[in-house]
N, C-alpha and C positions, 0 to 999 in steps of 0.2 A: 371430401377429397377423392379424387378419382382411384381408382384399380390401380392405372398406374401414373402414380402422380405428374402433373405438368410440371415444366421448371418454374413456373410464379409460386406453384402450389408449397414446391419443396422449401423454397426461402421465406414464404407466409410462414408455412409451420416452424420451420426453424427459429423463424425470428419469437412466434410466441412460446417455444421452447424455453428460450433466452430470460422472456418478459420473467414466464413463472418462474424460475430457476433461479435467477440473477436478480432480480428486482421487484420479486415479492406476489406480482399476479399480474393479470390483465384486466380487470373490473376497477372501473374508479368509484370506489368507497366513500368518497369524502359524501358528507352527510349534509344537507341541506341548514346554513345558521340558523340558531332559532333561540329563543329568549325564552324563560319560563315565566308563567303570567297568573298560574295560581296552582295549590298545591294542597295536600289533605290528604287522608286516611289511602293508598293506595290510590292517588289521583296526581297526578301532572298534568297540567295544561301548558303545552306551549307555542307562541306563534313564531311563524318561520317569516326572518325578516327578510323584504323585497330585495330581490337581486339588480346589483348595481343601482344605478338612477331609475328603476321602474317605479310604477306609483300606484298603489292599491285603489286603482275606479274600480274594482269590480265585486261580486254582491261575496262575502266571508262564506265559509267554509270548512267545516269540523269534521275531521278524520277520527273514528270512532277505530279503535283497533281490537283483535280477538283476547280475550282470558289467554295468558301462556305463550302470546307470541309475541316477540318484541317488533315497535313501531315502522323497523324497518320495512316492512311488508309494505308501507305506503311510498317509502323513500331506499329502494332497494341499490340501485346506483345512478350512475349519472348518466341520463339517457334513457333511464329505462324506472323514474323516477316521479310516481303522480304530485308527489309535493312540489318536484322541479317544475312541471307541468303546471300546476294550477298559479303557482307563485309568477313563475313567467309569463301566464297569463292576465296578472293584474289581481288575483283573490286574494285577501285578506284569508289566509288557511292557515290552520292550528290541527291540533293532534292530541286525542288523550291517552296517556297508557299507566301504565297502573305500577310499573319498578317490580322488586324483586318481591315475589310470595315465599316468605317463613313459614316453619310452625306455630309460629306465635299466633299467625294469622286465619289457621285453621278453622275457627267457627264462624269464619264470614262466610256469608252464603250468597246466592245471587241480587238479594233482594239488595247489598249491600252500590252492587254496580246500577241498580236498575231504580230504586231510590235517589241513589246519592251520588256518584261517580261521576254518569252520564248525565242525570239532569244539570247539575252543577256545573259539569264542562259545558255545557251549552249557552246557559247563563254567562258564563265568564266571559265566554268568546264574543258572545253579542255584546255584552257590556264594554270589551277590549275595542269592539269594531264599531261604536259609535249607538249601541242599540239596537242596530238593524238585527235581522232577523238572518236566521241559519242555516245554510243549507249544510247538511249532515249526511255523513257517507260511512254506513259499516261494513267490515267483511268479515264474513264465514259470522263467527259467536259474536261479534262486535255490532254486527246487524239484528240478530236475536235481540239483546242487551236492549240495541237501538230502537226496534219494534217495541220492545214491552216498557221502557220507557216510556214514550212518545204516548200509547194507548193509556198509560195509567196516568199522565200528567199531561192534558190539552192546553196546557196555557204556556208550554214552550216557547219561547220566539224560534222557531221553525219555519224555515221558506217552502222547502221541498228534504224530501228524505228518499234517498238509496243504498240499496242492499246489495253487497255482491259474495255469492257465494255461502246464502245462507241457510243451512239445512233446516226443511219445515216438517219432513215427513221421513224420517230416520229409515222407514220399511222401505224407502226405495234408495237404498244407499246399498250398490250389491255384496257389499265389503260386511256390513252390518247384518242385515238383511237373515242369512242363515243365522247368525246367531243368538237372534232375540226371542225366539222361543225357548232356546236352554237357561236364559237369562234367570228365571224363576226358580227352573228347579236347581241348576248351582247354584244358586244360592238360598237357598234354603236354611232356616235358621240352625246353627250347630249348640248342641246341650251347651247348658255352663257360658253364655255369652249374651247372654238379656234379653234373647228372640234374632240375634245378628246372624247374618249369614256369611259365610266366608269372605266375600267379593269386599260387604259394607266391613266386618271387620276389620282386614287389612289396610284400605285407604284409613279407615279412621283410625289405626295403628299411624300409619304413615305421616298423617295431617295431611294427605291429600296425593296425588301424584305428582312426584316429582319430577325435576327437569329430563334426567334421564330419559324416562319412561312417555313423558309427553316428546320429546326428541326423536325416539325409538317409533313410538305411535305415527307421527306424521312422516320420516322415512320411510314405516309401512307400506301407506297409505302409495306409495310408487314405488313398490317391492322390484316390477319389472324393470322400473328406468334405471334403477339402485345396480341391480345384478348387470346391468347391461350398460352402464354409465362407464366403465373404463375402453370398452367396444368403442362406444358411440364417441369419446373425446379421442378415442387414439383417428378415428374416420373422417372427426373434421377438426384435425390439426391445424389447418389453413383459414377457418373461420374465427378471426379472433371474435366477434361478436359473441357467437356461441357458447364460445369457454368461457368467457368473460362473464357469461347470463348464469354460468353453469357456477362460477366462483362464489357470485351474488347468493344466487340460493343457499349454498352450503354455509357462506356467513350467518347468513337469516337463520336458517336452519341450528347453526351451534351456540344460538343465543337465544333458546327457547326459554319460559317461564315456566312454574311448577303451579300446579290449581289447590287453592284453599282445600282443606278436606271438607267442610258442608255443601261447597258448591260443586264439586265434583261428588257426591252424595247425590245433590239433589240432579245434575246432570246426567248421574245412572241411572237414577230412580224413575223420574219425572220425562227423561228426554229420550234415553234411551230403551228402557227396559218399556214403560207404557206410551208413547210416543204422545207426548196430549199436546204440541203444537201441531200435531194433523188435524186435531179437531177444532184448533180455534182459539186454544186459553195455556193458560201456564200458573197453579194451585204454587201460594205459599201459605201451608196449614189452611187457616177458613178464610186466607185472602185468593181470590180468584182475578188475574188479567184476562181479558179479551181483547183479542188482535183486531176484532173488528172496530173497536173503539179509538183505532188509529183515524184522525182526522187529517191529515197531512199527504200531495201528490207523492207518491208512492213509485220509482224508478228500481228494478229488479232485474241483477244478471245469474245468468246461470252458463257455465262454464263448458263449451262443448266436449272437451278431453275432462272435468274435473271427476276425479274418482273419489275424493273425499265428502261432496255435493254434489252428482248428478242433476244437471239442469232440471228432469223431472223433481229430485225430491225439494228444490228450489222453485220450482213452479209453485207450489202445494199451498204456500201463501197465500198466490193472489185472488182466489177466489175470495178468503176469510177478510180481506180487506175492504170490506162492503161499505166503510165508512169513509174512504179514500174519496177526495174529488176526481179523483185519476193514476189508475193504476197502468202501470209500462212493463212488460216483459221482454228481456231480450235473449237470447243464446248468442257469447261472442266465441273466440277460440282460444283455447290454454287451460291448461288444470285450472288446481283451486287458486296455486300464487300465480302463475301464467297471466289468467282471466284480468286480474288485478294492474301486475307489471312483468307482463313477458315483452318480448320484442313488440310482437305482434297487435299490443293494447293501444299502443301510443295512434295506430288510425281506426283503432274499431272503441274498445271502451273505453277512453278519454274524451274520442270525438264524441260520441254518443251523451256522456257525463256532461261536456260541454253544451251540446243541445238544449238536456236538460235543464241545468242549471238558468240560460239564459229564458229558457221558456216559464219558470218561474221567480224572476229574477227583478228586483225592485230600484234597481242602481240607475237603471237609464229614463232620464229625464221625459220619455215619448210614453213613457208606460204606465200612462195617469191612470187609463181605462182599459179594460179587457182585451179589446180589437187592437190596439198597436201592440202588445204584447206576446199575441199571437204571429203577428205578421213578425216580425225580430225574430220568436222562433222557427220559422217557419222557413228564415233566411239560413238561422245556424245551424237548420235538420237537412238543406242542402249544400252548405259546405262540408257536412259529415257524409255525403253522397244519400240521402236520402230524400223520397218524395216528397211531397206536402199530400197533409192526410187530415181527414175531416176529423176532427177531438170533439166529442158532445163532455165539454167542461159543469162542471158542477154538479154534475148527476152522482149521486154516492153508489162507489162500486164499478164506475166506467173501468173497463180494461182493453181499452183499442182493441177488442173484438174475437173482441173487447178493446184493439191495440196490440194482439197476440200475432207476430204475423204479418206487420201494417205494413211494413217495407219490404215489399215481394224481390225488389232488385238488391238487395243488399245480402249477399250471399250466406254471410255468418247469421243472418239472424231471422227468417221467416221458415226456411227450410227446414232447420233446426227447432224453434218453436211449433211448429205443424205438427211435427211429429212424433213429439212429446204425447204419452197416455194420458189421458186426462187423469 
């Protein structure tokens, strides 16, 4: 809103004045139907049924969500919604998330999502969608999950796999980053507690971190926007979009989950305090994953404002995915839920998702053999305003250049990958 507001400006804001005040908000909330189609140990699966007369032609699609955050993160509101997206699109799309963490639930640990959760929802969905094969999408730790599943179990029915927002290299997280050298010595074992050190004793008091405290944590994480968020909604009064995007978040945001106490154990221990998905693997006792062991095309965002994932410590992946027939890097624009479903998604990472997904996508009748499949995507990589770019397919570890970079005219995403540290 201007300095000194226009007259359109003053009855915009007024009127969204009104909306909040009188009639509850200006974000339409209503949440996307959806049926539940299998169920288990901290496990939902549900598929989101076609809207109106539309008709599922297109290849399925499993939204994998993070430890603690509720699903909304895919279906944030209306318009600004990847499930509304891929559903109106024609996808057979589903979604797993995992309900509320007790203390009861405290000695589940990651192995529990990365054995059983994820593989299982992936199964169910193909089986729900006729057999075919999946294409699966995680953000932030639901991408983790998703990576170290997919590498320890190759016989997935998996189309294509992407990540968005998902931290591989904790040291370059600037939020982090100072503090993971004190990490050892606070905690350090206290007499009279079995060898535990303060940090590990309390969560294991606790059963884990609770909602509070995971709420508190990602508020953090935009301390700036936080202190400066009644500035910035009093400035654009006039924008209902804006408030509206701003309402969304704060839903999402007060309907966080609490993390098992072993798997937030092993999350301090293993992820944060020694960072060992920088190097490649993820140690449960004498079980060892490798990331490289992922055989599945590999499509990866990293968030140009996110501070929770710097697109560098997002990047840190793709080299380790040597066993990928094709790896994709992109930098779009928005934080870490932005990147996801800010305004801004709906023509940079949806389009691009889009791309993907058709480029390996088994639904359409021309795409007996390698060559029409390419050409198909090659049409959906320039309705996303993209070039067409030479892919050497099948060589394990390809990364468009790897592909880093490959759309020079596409503003959000080569610039911003370029210049990324290796």
């Amino acid at each position: 809103m201007d300095l000194i507001p226009k007259p359109d400006q003053v009855v915009a804001a007024a009127s969204n004045v009104a909306q909040k005040l009188l009639y509850g908000g200006l974000a339409d909330l209503r949440r996307m139907p959806r049926t539940l189609i299998d169920e288990g140990m901290l496990r939902q699966v549900y598929h989101y049924r076609p809207a109106g007369r539309a008709k599922e032609d297109g290849d399925p699609v499993l939204l994998v969500t993070p430890l603690a955050a509720p699903s909304t993160c895919f279906d944030l509101r209306r318009g600004c919604s990847l499930v509304e997206h891929l559903v109106t699109e024609g996808h057979p799309t589903y979604v797993v998330e995992y309900g509320e963490v007790s203390f009861k639930d405290r000695n589940l640990g990651m192995e529990h999502w990365i054995d059983e959760v994820v593989p299982e929802a992936i199964r169910q969905a193909s089986a729900h969608a006729g057999g075919r094969p999946v294409h699966v999408i995680g953000w932030s730790l639901g991408g983790i999950f998703l990576t170290l599943a997919l590498a320890d179990n190759p016989d997935l029915p998996v189309a294509s796999t992407t990540l968005l927002g998902s931290p591989f290299d904790v040291s370059k997280v600037p939020m982090i980053a100072p503090l993971r050298p004190l990490a050892s010595f606070a905690d350090r074992p206290i007499l009279g507690t079995a060898g535990l050190g303060p940090v590990t004793r309390i969560y294991q008091m606790a059963g884990g971190a609770p909602k509070p405290l995971v709420r508190w944590a990602f508020q953090l994480s935009a301390a700036q926007k936080l202190f400066t968020k009644p500035l910035v909604q009093l400035t654009n009064l006039d924008d209902t979009e804006f408030l509206a995007q701003i309402e969304a978040v704060d839903d999402f945001t007060a309907n966080m989950i609490a993390y098992p106490g072993r798997t937030f154990g092993q999350l301090y221990h293993r992820f944060f305090k020694t960072n060992d998905l920088k190097y490649g693997y993820f140690e449960f006792g004498d079980r060892r994953i490798e990331v490289k062991d992922l055989d599945k095309p590999v499509l990866v965002f990293g968030g140009a404002d996110d501070g929770i994932a710097p697109a560098a410590c997002v990047r840190a992946v793709v080299p380790l995915l040597t066993g990928s027939p094709e790896v994709r890097f992109e930098v779009v624009p928005g934080g870490h839920l932005g990147m996801l479903t800010g305004r801004s998604a709906r023509e940079t990472t949806w389009k691009i998702i889009d791309a993907w997904i058709d480029r390996w996508s088994d639904s359409a009748p021309t795409r007996s053999t390698q060559q029409p499949a390419r050409k198909t995507a090659r049409k959906a990589g320039q309705k996303a305003g993209q070039k067409k770019q030479g892919t050497k397919k099948g060589r394990p570890g390809a990364t468009d250049a790897d592909g880093i970079g490959a759309h020079p005219n596409r503003r959000y995403g080569s610039g911003g990958s370029r210049s990324l540290a290796p």
